[in-house]
N, C-alpha and C positions, 0 to 999 in steps of 0.2 A: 504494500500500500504506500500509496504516495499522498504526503495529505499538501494541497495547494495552499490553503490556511490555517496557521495554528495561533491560539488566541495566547492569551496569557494564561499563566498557571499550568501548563502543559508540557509533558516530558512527551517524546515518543521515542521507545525501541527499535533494535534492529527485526522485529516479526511486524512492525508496526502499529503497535499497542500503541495508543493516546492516553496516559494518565494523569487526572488532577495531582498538583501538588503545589502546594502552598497558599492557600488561598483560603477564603472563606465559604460557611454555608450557603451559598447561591450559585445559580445558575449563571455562572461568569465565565466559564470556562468552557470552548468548541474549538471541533477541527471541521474541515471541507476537504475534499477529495478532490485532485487532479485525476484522478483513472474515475470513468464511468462507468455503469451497467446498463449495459443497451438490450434491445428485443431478446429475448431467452438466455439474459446472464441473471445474476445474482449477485448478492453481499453475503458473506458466511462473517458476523461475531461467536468469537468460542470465549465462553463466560467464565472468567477469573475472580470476580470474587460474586457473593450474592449480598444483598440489601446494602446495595450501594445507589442513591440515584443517579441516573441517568438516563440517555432517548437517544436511541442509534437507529438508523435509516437512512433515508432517500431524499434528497432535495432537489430542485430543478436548478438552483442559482447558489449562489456563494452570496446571500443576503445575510445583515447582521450577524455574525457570527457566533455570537453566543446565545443568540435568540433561540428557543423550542416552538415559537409557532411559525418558522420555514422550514421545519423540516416535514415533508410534503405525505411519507410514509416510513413511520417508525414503532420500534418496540421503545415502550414504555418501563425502564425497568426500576420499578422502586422499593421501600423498605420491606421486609414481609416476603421478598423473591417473589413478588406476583409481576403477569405479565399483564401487560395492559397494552393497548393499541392506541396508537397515536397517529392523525392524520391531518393534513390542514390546520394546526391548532386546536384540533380538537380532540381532547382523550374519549374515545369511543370505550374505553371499560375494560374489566378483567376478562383475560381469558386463560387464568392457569398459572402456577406456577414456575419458575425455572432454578437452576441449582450448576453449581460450579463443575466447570467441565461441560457444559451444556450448548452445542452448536444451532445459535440461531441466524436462519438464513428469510433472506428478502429476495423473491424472484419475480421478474418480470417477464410474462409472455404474453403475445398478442393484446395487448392494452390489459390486462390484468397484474394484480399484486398479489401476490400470494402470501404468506406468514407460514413459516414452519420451524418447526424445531425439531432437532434430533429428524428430520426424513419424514416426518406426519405436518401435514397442512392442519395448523391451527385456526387459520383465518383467512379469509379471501375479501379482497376491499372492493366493496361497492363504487368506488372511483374509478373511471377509465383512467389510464394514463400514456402519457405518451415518450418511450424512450430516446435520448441517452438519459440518465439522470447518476448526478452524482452520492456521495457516500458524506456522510455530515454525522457530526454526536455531539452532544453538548453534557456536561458533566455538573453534577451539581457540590461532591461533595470530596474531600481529599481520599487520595488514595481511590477514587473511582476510575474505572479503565474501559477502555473500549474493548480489550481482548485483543488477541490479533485477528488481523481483518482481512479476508482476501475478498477479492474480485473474480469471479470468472465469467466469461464471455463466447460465445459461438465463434468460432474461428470462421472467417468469411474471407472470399479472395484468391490471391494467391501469390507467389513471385519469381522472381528473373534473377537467378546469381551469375556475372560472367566473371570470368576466373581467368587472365592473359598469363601464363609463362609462367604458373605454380603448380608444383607437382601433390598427389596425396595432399588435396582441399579435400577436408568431410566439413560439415554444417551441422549445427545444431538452432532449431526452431525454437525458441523458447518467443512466450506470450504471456502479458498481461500478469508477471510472477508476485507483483508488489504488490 
């Protein structure tokens, strides 16, 4: 993961975890994604600690940074480890539990969202939407983390390598790692 902005209060690792530190109890502290999730990719957060607040998702812009009502489609994750849904600004409710070590993914296919965790669809949003969209979290309280975060995307395309006057050229494809 590659985060395009990172606010204040925030560490990031080399898995690229976002972590509050030093800061106070408020929602002062967000990252924004330079890598997107386009038409049938996803975001995987894998959950590092529990009842910590926070709201990890999908935003269409790099608006206010620290703000929770641009993040467009997100989990909700606050004290108690319940999940709650978050969309537009608005918390749409619990729906469940989650627990450390717990891989929660946001997928996009054909104008739908989907919520899943651990590989079971928790939730499906009632909002069309329309891909790329980026990766955004905003943190409310120290030591809260994003997890590490990856991106995965539909390989589309293809390419052209010319190679003049080198012998034993092999390639390797790699995509979208961060």
């Amino acid at each position: 993961m590659v985060w395009e902005t990172i606010s204040n209060y925030i560490e990031v690792d080399n898995l690229g975890s976002a972590m509050k530190v030093n800061g106070i109890n408020a929602w002062d502290a967000g990252v924004f994604s330079y890598n997107t999730v386009q038409n049938g990719g996803y975001v995987d957060f894998v959950i590092r600690e529990e009842a910590s607040s926070r709201i990890m998702g999908l935003a269409y812009e790099n608006e206010s940074i620290n703000s929770i009502n641009t993040i467009d489609y997100g989990f909700n994750l606050g004290s108690g480890s319940l999940i709650n849904i978050y969309e537009s600004g608005t918390n749409l409710g619990n729906i469940g539990r989650y627990y450390t070590g717990d891989t929660l993914r946001i997928m996009v296919k054909d104008s739908t969202v989907n919520y899943i965790q651990n590989g079971n669809i928790i939730f499906k949003s009632k909002l069309s939407t329309i891909a790329p969209l980026h990766v955004k979290a905003v943190l409310r309280y120290d030591s809260s983390s994003t997890g590490p975060v990856t991106i995965s995307n539909p390989l589309y395309g293809s390419f052209v390598a010319d190679v003049n006057g080198l012998d034993n050229v092999s390639y390797q494809w790699k995509y979208n790692l961060y």
